[in-house]
Structure formats: C-alpha cells, structure tokens
N, C-alpha and C positions, 0 to 999 in steps of 0.2 A: 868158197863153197857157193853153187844156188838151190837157194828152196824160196817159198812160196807162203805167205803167212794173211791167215784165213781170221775175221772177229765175228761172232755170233752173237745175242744173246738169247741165253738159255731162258730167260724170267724178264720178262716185260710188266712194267707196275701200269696199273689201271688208277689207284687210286693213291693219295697221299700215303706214305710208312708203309707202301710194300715193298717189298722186296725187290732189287735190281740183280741179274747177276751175268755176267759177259765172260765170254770164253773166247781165250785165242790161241790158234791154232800152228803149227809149223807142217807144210807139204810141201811133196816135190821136193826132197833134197836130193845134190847128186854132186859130186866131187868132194864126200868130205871123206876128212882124213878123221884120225885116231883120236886127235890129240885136239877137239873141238868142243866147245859146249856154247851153248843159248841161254839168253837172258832177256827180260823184257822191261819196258817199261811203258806205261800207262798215260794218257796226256785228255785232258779234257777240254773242248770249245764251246762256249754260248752260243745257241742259236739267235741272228740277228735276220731281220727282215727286209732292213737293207744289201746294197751289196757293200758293205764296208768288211774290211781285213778284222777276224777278231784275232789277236794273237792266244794260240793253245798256253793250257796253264797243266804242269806239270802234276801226276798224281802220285806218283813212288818208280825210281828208277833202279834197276839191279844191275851193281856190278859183276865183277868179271870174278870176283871171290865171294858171291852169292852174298854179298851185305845188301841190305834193302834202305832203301833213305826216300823219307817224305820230303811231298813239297808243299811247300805254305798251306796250299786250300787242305788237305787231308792230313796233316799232322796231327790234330789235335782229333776230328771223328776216328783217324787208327786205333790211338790209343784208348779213346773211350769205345773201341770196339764197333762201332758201326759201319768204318770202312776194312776187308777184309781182303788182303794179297796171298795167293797161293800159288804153288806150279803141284797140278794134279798128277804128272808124269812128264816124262820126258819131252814132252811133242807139245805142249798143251798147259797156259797159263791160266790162271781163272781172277776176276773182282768182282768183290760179292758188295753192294751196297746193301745193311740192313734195314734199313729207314732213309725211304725213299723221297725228298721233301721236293719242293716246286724250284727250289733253287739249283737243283742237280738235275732237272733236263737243261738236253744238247747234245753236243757229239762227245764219242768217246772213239779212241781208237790207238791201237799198240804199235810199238816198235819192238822189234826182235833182233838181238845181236848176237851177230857170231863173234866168239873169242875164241885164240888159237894160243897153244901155249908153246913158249920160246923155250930155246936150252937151257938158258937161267931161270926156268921153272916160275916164269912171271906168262902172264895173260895179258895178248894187245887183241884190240877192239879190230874185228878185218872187215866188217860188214854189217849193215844196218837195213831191213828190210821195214814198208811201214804198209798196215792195215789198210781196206778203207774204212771210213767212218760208220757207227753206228749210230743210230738219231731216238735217245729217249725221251720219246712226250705220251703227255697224255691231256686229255682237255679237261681244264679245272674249271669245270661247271659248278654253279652255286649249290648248296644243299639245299635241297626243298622240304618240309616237314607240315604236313596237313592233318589237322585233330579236327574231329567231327564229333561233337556228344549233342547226344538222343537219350529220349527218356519214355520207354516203354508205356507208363500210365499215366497220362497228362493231367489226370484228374482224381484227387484224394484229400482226403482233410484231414486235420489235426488230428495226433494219435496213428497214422497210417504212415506206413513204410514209404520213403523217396529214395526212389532208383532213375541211378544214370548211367548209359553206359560210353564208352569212348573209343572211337574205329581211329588208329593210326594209318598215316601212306606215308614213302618217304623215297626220296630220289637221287643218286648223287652220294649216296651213303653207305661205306662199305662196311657188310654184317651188322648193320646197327640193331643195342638192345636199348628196350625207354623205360625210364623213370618218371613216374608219374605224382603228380602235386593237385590234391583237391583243395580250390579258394573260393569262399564265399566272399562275395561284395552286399555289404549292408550298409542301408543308410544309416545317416546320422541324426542327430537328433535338430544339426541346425541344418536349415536348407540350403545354407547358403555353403555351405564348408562339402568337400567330397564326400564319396563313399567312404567309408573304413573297409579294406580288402585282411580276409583272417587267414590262415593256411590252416588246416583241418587235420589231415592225412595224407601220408609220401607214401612210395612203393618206389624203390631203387634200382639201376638196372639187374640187380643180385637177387630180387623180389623179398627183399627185406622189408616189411611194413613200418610206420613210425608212426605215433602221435604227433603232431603238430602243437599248434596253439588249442587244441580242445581242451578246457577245464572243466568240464562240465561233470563235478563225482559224480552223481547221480546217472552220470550216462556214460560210463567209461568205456562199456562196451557199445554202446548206442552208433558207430562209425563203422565201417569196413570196406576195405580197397583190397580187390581178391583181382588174378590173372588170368583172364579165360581163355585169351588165346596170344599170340605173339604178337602179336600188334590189336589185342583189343582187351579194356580192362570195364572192371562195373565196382561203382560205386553205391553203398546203400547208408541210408541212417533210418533207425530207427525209433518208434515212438517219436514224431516229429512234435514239434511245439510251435507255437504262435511265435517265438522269437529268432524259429529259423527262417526266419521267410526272407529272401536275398536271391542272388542271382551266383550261379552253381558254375563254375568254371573246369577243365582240364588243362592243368599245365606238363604237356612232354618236351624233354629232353634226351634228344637221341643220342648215344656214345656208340663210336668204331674203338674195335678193339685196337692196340697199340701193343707192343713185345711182351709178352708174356701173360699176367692179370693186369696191364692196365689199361685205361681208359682214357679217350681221349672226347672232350664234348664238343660234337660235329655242330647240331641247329636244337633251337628251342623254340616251341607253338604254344599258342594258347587256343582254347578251344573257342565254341560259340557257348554263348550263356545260357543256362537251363536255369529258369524262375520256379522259385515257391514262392505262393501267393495265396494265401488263405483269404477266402472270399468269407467274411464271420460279419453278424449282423450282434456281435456281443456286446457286453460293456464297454465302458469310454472311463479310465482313471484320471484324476487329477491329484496333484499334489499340494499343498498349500501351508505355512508356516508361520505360527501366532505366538505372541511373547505375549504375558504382561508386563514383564520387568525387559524392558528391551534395552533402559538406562538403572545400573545400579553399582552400589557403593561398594568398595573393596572388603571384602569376605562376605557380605549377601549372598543370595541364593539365585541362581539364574535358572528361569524355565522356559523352553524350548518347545511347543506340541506342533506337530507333526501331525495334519489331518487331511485323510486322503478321502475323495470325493467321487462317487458312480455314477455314472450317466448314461442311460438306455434301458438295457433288459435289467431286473431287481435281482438278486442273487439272494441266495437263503446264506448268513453269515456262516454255515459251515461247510460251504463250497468256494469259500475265497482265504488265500492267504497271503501274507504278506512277507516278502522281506526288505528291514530296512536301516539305511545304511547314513549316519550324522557328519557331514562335512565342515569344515571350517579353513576360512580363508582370513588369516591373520594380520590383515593389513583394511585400509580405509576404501579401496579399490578390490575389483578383480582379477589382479595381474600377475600373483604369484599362481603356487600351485594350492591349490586345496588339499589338506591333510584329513584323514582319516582317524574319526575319534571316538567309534562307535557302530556296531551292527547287531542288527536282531534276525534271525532268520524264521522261515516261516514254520521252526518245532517249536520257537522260543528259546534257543542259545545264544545267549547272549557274547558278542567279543568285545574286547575296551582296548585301546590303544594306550601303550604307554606314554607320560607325562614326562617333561622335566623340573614342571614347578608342581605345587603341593594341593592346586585344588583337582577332586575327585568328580570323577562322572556315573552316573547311572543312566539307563535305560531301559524304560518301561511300556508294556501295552496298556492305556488305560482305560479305552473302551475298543469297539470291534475295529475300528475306523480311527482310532487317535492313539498317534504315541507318545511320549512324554521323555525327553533329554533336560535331566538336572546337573548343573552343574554347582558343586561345593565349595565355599569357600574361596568365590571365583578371586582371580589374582588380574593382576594387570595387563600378563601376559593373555588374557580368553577373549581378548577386544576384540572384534574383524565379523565378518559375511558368514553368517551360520545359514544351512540349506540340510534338506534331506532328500534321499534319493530311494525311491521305492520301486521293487519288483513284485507284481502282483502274480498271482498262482489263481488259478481258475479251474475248478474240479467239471470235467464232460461229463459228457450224459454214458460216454462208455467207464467211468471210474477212473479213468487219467488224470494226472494233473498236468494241465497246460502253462506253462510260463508267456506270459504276458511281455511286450517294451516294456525297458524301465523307463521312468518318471522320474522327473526333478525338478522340484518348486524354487521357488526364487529366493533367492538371498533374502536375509534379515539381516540389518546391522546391530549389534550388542554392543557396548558403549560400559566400560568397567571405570568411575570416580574415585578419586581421593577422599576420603572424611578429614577436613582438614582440621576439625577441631580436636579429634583425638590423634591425626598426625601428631599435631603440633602441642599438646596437653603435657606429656611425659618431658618431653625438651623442657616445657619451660618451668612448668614445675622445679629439674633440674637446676637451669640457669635461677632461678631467684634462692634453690637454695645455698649452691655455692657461693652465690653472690654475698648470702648472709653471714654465710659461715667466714669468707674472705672479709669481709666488712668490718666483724667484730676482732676476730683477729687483727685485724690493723690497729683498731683501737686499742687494743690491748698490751700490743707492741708497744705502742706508742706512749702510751701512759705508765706501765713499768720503766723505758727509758729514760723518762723525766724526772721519775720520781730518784732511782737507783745509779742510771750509769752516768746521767748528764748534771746532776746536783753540785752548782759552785758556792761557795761561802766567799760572801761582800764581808771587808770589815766597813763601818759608817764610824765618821768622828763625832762623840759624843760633844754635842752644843753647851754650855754651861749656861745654867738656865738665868740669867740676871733679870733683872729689873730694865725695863725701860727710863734711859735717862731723862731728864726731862726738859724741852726745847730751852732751857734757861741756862742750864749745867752744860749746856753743847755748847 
C-alpha cells in the first residue's frame, strides 16, 4: 500500500499544565486491499542545541491486534491519566498530554503501520510510514508579581480609621487569583533585637477572610480585608490606638489554576511599607519595683509593689488605666523563661496562675499609681527575678480609650531562708527523747538480767575459827 502520514498539533501549551494535544493523520492512500488495517505509534526527542544525535524514546506503540504497550518515559503518567492514546477514526490518531510540564518539550512525531492479514488469520507488519516532527516549546520566563500599597489619608490620629489600599501586576502567570496577608512590623522594646513581624488578616484566593494573630477582644471587629477589584484589595482598622503604630505591609501570593479546583503557587510579593506613626506630645510611663522584705524566712510574707511613674502632660486619675501583669523568673539569672503569676486588668479582674507548691498570691490596687503582689506562706520554690509589666490606657479628648506601649520594670531578686532553729527544734527534740527512752531501757534490761537470769551460787569453805598458835607452840 502508499499513503502519506500528516502530525498536527491541535493545542499548543503557552504555559506550564496546559494542555498538549497532536493529531496524526493517514493521506493519499492508494493500492490497498480489503484485508488492511493501521496502527500507530508515538516516539518522543529532546530538543538539544548542539548538533549531537539524540536517540527517540519510545511513547506507546500499537500492535497489529490493537494491544497498546507503553514505554518506560509514559507508563506510569498513562496510568495516572495524564498521558492520553486514542485513534478518533479510521484515518486519524490522537495524544493528548493533560499537564504539560517543562520536561515534555521537544519533538514528537508518529509512525504508521500498515498490517495485512495472511490466510492463517495472523497480521504481518508490510509497511512503516514516519511523520515529520513536531517541536513543543514554549519560553519559561520567570514570574513576575509587583504589589504596590498606598494609603489614601496620610494624616489622622489616634481613634481615626487606617486605610491602605493594594494595586497587584503580574507577568508570566497563567489566570492567576491572589491571596492576600496583612503584617505589621513593630518594634521592640530592646534596640538592639529586630522587629517583631505579626500577620493580622488573610483573604485567600477563594476570598475567604481569616483572623490571623489579632487578639485583641475589644476589637474583634476593629480589622477588615474586603475585594474591590481583581487585582486590588483595601485594608481598614478601626478605632486606631497608640500601640498600633508600625509599619503596614502586603503580602500576595499568586496561584494558576491546575486540573480541576486546584491550585498551584506560581510567585509571592511583598509590598512597600505604609507607617502609622502617631506624632503625641502625651505622657511618658515608667515602671518600677520596691520590696521591703526582698530577703525572707520560709512561710513569711513576701510583698512586691508595683509603682508606675508619669512624665509630661498630668492626667486627671480618671482618664488613665491600667493593666498589670506579675512575672517571675525562677532561678538566680535571666535565662530561663518567665512564668506568669498574675494580672490585673484595667475593670479590675483579677487572674492567678496555678501553683504547684502551697504558697498563695494575691493582687491588689493600692493606690491610683501602686499595685501590691503578696505572696503567702512563701516556700522555697518563690526564690528568683520578680518584674511587672504594665499597659497603660489613656482616655482622649474624643471619649476613647487609647492603649499605650507596654512597660516593664526591672527585675528584683526575692531571696526565701531556712529558720534553722525551728528546722532543726522538732528533730532534736525527737532524737533526745528516743535516746532517753532507749537509755533507760537498757538499763533496765540489764539489771533484771542480773538479778534473775544470770544469778550463780559460790559454795565458800567454812574456815574454823581457832586461835592463833603461839610463836612457841610452832
């Protein structure tokens, strides 16, 4: 037989996981008989830049009784469905790649064989016609992903709404939807250690919202990351405070879609930083931490105040509050972690942290400015670096209340003694009485033995009493 065998592709991929799909064709036949049929089979080459030989790798070859058999490279994508062999009709083969990756550009190109069938009803191979190649590329350019955030009102103070909005571009990326991540960067309290970076608010590329790290009950709704357009989102907080003040971030994350719902994450951006920066000419706190009993005896009483200090403008005591929080570091250094053993907030709710040993805490306001942590019945275990940590509340001139930096005063060491004379009182007490009681007992033993179980009887020979002879009679 001669015919003529034509490869097309129908679906040329642009971009990674699309779709490939190649058609090959049978024309021009002419001398066939009755008793013919066609088969194909699939062969794939690397594109090399050299002129070196690549040798074709085999992709699924059809017998002459329509059995299909892979070859090494596509075996295992057939089965998991990504590689696709058909014959759409008589004249007309088809391979569908579903997920098109960077590894599978190069050449593809068919073979077509005629089988003629013998009078023993078997099929011999008469003819092999081959394709020219077909060349799938495409240029895998980097993804590019540019966030740009702007803030509409550059200028507002405490108690007023911060808005920020966020323009996405992106290049290189096919249908991408973004997910979006609001982070505040605030400093710290030491200068010398980074920023603390917090995550706030998500929006997903599903536009599913999320809390992040915000704790803050009082302002649960005080957050909001809304969609305004497909590549631009705004960010608002409300009721601002003194302690939001940081530098305002976008983080996107763009996804291309992949088979069916999933997602695949192409590039990630950060934005440029948007400052809040409260320009306040208000108070200055300080904290500070006085013992009188900073060394005391085991079950004493330990007291702790807490006196926080104002510096600047005078505040009328019913436009300041406080909340304040008793830490304790259990050792002779700094170097463990500080445990939590007490807080007061600014209604006056008191919390206490559970104990494993038996002395008790309390925590008190005892004047506008001084708090009071007593400890009962302190034990041996309350030794180590006691500190408190205060957040001040600041009532504006609009009726708000502003939260202020926390504050934290410096360690005091507390120092818990032995009473060694009532340690040691009951002991010895003890030890002289057993001693006594043991003592007399011995003796007692010992004298019924002698008298009762150990008693011998001497016979002595009776002397007869005579007279002394006298030196003459001798």
């Amino acid at each position: 037989p001669h015919y003529q065998v034509y490869l097309n592709a129908s679906k040329v991929p642009e971009f990674s996981d699309d779709l490939t799909e190649l058609e090959c064709h049978i024309a021009d036949k002419k001398n066939l008989e009755a008793n013919v049929r066609f088969t194909v089979s699939w062969y794939y080459r690397t594109n090399r830049r050299s002129d070196d030989v690549v040798a074709s790798e085999l992709l699924a070859v059809m017998n002459g009784d329509w059995t299909l058999k892979y070859g090494e490279r596509s075996k295992q994508r057939a089965q998991d469905g990504d590689f696709i062999f058909s014959k759409e009709h008589t004249d007309a083969f088809s391979f569908r790649i579903q997920r098109t990756t960077e590894e599978d550009r190069g050449s593809y190109y068919c073979v077509v064989s005629a089988w003629t069938k013998q009078r023993n009803n078997s099929w011999v191979k008469s003819k092999d016609v081959f394709s020219k190649p077909v060349n799938i590329f495409w240029v895998s350019e980097d993804s590019v992903l540019v966030v740009k955030a702007r803030q509409p009102k550059p200028f507002f103070a405490a108690g007023n709404t911060f808005e920020m909005t966020c323009k996405v571009s992106s290049k290189n990326i096919k249908s991408p939807r973004y997910s979006v991540l609001i982070t505040a960067e605030k400093p710290v309290g030491d200068l010398s250690s980074p920023n603390e970076t917090k995550y706030i608010i998500s929006l997903d590329q599903d536009s599913v919202v999320k809390l992040e790290n915000w704790t803050d009950a009082s302002r649960v709704d005080g957050v909001v990351l809304e969609k305004v357009q497909e590549d631009e989102f705004r960010y608002r907080m409300y009721q601002t405070q003194v302690s939001d003040a940081g530098l305002y971030r976008c983080m996107v994350t763009a996804w291309s879609p992949v088979r069916g719902s999933l997602w695949r994450e192409a590039a990630t951006s950060l934005s440029n930083p948007i400052e809040i920066d409260f320009q306040t000419s208000g108070p200055i706190f300080n904290a500070s931490v006085h013992s009188d009993t900073p060394s005391v005896i085991r079950g004493d009483l330990i007291k702790l105040f807490c006196i926080v200090t104002v510096e600047g403008a005078a505040l009328d005591p019913d436009d300041m509050a406080f909340d304040v929080s008793w830490f304790a570091v259990h050792s002779f250094g700094l170097d463990k972690a500080p445990v939590l053993l007490s807080s007061l907030d600014r209604k006056g709710i008191v919390n206490t942290a559970q104990r494993d040993w038996k002395s008790d805490l309390s925590l008190e306001r005892v004047s506008v400015l001084e708090f009071l942590l007593q400890v009962h019945g302190s034990e041996d275990q309350d030794f180590g670096n006691y500190y408190c940590s205060v957040t001040p509340w600041v009532k504006s001139p609009t009726g708000s209340w502003q939260r202020e930096a926390e504050i934290h005063s410096k360690p005091i060491f507390i120092t818990v003694k032995m009473d060694v004379l009532n340690a040691f009182k009951y002991p010895l007490l003890i030890g002289i009485g057993l001693s006594t009681v043991i003592g007399l007992l011995s003796c007692l033993i010992g004298y019924c033995s002698s008298h009762w179980c150990c008693k011998k009887e001497v016979q002595e020979t009776r002397r007869e009493r005579r007279r002394l002879m006298s030196m003459e009679m001798d």
